[in-house]
One Martini backbone bead per residue (centre of mass of N, CA, C, O) as a GRO file, in nm:
protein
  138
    1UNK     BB    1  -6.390   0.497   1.528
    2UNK     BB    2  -6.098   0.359   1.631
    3UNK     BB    3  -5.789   0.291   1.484
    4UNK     BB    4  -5.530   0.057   1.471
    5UNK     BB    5  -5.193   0.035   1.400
    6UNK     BB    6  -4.965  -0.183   1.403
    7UNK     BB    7  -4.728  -0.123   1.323
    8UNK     BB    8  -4.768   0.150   1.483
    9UNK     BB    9  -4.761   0.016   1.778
   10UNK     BB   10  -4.488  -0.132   1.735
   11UNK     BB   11  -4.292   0.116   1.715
   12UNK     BB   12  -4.405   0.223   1.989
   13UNK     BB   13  -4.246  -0.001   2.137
   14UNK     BB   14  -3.969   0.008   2.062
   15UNK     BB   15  -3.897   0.319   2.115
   16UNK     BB   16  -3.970   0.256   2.445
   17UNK     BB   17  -3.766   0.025   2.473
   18UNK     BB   18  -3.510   0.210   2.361
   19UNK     BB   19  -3.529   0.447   2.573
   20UNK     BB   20  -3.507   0.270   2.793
   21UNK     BB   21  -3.261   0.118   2.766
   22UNK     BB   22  -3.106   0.410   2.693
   23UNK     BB   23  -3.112   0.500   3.026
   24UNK     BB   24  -3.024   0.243   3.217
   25UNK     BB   25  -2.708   0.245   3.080
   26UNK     BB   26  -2.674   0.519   3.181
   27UNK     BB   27  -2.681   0.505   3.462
   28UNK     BB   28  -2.499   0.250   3.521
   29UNK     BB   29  -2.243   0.453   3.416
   30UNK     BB   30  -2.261   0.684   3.637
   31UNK     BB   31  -2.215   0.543   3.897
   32UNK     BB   32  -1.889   0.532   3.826
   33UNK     BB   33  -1.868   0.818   3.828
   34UNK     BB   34  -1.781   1.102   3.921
   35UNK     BB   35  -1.879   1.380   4.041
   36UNK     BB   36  -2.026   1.684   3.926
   37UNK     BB   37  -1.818   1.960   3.992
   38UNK     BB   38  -1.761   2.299   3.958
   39UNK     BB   39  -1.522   2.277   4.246
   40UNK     BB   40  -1.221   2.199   4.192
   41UNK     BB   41  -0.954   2.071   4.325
   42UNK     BB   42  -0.631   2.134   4.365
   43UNK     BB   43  -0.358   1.895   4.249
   44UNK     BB   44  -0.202   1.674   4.369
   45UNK     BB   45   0.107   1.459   4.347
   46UNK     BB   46  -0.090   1.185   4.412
   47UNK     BB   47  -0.236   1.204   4.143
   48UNK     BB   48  -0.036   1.115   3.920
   49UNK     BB   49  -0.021   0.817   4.046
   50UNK     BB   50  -0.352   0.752   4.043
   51UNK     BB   51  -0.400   0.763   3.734
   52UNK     BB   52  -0.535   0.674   3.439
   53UNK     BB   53  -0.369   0.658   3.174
   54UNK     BB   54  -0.607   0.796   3.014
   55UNK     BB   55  -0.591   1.043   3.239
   56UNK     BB   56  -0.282   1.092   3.133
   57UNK     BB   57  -0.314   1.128   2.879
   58UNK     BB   58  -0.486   1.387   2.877
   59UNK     BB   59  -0.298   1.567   3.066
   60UNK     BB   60  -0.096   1.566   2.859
   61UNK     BB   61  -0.242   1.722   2.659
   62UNK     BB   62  -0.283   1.967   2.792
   63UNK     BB   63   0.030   2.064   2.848
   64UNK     BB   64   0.104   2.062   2.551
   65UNK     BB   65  -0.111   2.313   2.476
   66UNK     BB   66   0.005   2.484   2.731
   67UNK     BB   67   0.328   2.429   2.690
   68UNK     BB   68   0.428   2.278   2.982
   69UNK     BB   69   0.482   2.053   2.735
   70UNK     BB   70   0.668   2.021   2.477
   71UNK     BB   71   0.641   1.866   2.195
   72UNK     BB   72   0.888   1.719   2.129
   73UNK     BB   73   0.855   1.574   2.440
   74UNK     BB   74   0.506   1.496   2.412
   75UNK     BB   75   0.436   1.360   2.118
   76UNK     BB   76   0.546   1.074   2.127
   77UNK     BB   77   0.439   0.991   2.423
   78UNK     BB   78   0.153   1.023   2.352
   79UNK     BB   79   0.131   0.842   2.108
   80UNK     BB   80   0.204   0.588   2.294
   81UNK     BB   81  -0.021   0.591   2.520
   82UNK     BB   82  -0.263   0.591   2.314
   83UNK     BB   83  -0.205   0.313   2.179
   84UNK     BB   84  -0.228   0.148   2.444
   85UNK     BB   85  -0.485   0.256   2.565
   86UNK     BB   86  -0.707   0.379   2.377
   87UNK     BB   87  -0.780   0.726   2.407
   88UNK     BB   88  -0.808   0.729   2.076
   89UNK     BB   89  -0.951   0.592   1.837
   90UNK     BB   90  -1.011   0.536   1.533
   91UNK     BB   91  -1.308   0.601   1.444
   92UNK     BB   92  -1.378   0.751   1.724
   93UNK     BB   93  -1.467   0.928   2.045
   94UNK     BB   94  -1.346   0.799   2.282
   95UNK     BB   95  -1.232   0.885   2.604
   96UNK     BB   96  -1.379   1.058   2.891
   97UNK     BB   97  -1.102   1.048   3.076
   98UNK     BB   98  -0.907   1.216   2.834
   99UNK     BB   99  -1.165   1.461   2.817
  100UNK     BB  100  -1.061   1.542   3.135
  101UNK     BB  101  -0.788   1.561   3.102
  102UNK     BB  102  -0.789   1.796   2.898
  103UNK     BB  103  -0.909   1.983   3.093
  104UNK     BB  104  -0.705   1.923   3.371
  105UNK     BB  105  -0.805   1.678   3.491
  106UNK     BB  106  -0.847   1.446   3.797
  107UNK     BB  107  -0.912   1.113   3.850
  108UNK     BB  108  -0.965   1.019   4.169
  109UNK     BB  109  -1.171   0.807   4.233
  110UNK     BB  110  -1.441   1.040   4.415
  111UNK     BB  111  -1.204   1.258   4.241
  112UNK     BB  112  -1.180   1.603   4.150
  113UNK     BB  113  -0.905   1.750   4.005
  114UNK     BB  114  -0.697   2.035   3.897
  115UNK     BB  115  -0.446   2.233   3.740
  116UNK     BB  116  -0.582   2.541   3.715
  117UNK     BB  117  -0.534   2.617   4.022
  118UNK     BB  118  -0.254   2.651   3.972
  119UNK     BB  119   0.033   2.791   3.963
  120UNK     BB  120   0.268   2.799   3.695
  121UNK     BB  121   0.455   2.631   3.886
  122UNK     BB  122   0.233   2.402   3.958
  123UNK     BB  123   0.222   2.308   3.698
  124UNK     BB  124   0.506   2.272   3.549
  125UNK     BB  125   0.558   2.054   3.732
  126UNK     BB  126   0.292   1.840   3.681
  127UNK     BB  127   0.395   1.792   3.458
  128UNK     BB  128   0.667   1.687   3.487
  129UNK     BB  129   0.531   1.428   3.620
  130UNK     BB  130   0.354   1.343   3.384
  131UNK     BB  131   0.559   1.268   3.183
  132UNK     BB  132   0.709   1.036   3.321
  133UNK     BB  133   0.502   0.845   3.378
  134UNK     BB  134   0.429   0.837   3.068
  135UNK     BB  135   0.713   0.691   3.000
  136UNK     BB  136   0.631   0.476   3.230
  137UNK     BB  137   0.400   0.351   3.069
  138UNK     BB  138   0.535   0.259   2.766
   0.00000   0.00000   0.00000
């Protein structure tokens, strides 16, 4: 005869439904997101201005980290842009769009694209009018 304890029955039954639902949840989420593709397009001039504060203060961190905007000039703009935006949160793990900026894409749309892909100079263009938007976002 074979016993079934209540007890671990509800346990098994709460953790399948804390599972499915937090599969769910994870779905819904997915939705919104753009596709994630291997190969992101370099970014245009009109990226700049079409993307999320969040994944422009993203950005302005990439920058800043890569020389392309000194401290001097970007960190008070990031740090100013971050607390408006709430893109960094303290004693949070943040917005996915900071940490997709941070790796220097850029989300417009149902479209990622990269500033890695440009030469030197068409990075630090990029950055120069990254900085400006940030300046007036803030």
């Amino acid at each position: 005869m074979i016993r079934f304890s209540l007890r671990a029955v509800a346990i098994l039954a709460a953790a399948i439904g804390f599972a499915t639902q937090s599969l769910s949840v994870r779905a819904a989420h997915a939705e919104d997101r753009a596709p994630i593709v291997n190969d992101f397009a370099p970014v245009t001039a009109a990226a700049v201005g079409a993307i999320t504060p969040v994944n422009l203060a993203g950005v302005l961190n990439y920058c800043i980290e890569t020389n392309l905007v000194s401290h001097q000039d970007g960190d008070a703009v990031q740090t100013s842009l971050n607390a408006k935006t709430h893109a960094v949160p303290p004693g949070q793990t943040g917005h996915v769009d900071y940490a997709v900026g941070s790796a220097g894409q850029f989300i417009v749309g149902n479209t990622i694209s990269t500033i890695t892909r440009l030469d030197a100079s068409g990075q630090a263009k990029t950055c120069s009018a990254v900085l400006a938007r940030a300046k007036s976002a803030i």
